[in-house]
DOBA-725294 format. One line per 8 residues: number of its first residue (from 1); for each residue y negated, z negated, x negated of N, C-alpha, C. Coordinates in steps of 0.02 Angstrom, whole numbers, plus 50000, padded with zeros to 5 digits. Example, Ala and Ser with C-alpha at 12.3 -4.5 7.8 and 13.67 -1.06 7.14 Angstrom:
1 = 50284:49610:49340:50225:49610:49385:50165:49610:49340 ~ 50112:49646:49358:50053:49643:49316:49998:49606:49355 $
//
This chain:
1 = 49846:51094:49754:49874:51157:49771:49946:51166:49746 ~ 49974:51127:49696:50033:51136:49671:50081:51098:49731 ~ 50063:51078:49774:50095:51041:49827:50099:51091:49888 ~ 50054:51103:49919:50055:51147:49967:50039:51216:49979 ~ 50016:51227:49911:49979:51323:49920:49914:51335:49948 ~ 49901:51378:49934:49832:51397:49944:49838:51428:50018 ~ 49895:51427:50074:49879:51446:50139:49867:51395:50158 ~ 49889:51324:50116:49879:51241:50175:49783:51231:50172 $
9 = 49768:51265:50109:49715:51233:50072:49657:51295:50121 ~ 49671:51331:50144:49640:51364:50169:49622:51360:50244 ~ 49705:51342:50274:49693:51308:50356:49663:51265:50349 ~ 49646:51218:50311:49612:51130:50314:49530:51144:50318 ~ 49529:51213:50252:49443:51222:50265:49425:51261:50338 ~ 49494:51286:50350:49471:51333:50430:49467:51265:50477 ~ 49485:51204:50488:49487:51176:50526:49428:51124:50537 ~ 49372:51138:50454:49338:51047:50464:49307:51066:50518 $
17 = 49282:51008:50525:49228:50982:50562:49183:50927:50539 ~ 49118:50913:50599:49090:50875:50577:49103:50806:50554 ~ 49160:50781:50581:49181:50704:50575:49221:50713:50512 ~ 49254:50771:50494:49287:50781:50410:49234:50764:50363 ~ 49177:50817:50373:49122:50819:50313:49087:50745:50319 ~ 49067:50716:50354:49044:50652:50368:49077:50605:50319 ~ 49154:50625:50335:49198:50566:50289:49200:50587:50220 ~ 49181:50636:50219:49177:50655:50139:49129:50640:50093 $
25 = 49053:50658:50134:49012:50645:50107:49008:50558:50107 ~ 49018:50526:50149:49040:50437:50143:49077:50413:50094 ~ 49122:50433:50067:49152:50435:50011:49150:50461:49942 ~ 49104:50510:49939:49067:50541:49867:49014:50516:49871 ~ 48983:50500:49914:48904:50484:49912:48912:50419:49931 ~ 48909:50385:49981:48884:50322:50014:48928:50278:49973 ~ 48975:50280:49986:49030:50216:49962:49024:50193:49866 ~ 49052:50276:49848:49040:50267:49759:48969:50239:49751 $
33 = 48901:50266:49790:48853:50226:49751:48833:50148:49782 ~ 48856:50130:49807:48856:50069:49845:48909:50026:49825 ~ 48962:50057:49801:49008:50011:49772:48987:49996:49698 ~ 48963:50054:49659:48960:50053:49586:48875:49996:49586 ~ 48855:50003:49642:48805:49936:49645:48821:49877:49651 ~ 48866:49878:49699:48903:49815:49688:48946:49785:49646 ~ 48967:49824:49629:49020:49814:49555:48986:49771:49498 ~ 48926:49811:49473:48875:49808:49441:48853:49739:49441 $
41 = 48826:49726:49507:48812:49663:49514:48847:49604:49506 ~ 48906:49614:49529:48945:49556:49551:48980:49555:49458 ~ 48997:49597:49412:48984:49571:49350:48953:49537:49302 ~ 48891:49566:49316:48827:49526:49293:48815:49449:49333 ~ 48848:49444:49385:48833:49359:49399:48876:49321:49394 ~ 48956:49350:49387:49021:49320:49382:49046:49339:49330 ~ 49093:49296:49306:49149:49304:49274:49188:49382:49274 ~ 49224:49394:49241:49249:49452:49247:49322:49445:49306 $
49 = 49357:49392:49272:49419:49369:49320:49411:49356:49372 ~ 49358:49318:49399:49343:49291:49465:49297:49369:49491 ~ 49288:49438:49473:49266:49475:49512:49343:49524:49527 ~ 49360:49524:49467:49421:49593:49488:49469:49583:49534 ~ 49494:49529:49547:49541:49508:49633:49498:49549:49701 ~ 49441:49550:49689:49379:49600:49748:49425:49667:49741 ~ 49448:49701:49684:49451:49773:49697:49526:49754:49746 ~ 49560:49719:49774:49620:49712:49793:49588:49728:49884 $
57 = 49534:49716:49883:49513:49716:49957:49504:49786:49966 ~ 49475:49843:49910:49488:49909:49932:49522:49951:50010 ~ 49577:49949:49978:49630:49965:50043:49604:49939:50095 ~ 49594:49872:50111:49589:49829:50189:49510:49872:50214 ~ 49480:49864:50177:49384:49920:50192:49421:49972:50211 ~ 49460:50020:50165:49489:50084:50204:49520:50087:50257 ~ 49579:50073:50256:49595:50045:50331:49556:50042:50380 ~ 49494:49985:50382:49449:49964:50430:49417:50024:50442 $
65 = 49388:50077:50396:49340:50133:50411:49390:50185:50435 ~ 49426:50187:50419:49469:50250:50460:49485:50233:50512 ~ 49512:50184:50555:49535:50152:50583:49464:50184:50647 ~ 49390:50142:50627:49333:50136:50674:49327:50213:50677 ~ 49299:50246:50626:49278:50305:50618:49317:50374:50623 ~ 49374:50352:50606:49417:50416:50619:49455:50418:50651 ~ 49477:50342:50699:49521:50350:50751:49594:50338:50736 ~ 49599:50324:50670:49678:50323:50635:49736:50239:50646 $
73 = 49776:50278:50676:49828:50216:50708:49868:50192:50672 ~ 49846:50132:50648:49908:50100:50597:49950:50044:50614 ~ 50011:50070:50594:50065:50028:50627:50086:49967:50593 ~ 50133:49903:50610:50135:49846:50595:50150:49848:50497 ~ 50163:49881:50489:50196:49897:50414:50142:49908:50383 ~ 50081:49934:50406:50030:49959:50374:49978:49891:50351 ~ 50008:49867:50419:49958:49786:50398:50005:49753:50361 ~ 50045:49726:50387:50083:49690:50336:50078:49714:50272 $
81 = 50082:49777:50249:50055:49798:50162:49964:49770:50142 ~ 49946:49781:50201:49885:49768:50183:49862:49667:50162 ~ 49904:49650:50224:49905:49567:50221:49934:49534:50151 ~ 49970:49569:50133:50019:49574:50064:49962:49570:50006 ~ 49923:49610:50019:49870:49638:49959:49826:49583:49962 ~ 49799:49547:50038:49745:49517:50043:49769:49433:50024 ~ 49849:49412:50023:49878:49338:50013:49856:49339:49928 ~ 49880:49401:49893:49868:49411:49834:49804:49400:49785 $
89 = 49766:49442:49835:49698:49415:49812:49675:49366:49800 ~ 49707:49335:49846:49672:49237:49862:49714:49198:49820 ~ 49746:49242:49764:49783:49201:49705:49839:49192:49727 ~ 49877:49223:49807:49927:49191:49816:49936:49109:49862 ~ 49891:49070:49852:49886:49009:49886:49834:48977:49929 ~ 49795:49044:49957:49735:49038:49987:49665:48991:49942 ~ 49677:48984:49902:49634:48958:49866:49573:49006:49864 ~ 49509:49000:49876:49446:49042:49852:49448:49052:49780 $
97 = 49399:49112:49794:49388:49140:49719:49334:49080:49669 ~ 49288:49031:49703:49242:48986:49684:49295:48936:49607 ~ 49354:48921:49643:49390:48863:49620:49427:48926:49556 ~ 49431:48969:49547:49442:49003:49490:49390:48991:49437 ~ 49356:49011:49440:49287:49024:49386:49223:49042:49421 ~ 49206:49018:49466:49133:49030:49503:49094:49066:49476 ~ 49039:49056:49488:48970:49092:49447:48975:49062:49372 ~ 48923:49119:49337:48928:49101:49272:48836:49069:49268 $
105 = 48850:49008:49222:48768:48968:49211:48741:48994:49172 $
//
């Protein structure tokens, strides 16, 4: 509210709809507990280093769900940031995450 006022904050609730609340509840509900499962997991069977390059894929999942679900048009800049994030992940040299520190025995 320190950004836009309480008339922006008020048109936005005059405007949802069902495909707003959908995305909301997907994101407080579906995603956080499905991610914090996965998180969960993928610690307990890996390494710590060889899991945290995963949170770099964030963004590219968002992207993809807004994109299907909400219809949102992203332009060449948007990928290219995103492709940026995803060379990164891969250490930079396409190398898999396996040849880092694989599973732990």
């Amino acid at each position: 509210m320190p950004f836009e006022g309480w008339d922006a904050d008020l048109r936005a609730l005059q405007r949802l709809n069902l495909s707003g609340v959908g995305a909301a509840l997907y994101v407080a509900w579906g995603a956080t507990l499905f991610g914090f499962a996965a998180w969960g997991y993928l610690l307990r069977t890996y390494n710590a280093p060889t899991v945290a390059p995963f949170s770099l894929l964030v963004p590219i999942f968002g992207l993809a769900v807004a994109w299907i679900f909400q219809g949102e048009a992203h332009d060449r800049t948007d990928l290219l940031r995103h492709g940026i994030c995803h060379h990164r992940y891969r250490g930079g040299n396409g190398a898999p995450f396996e040849e880092a520190g694989g599973a732990r025995s």
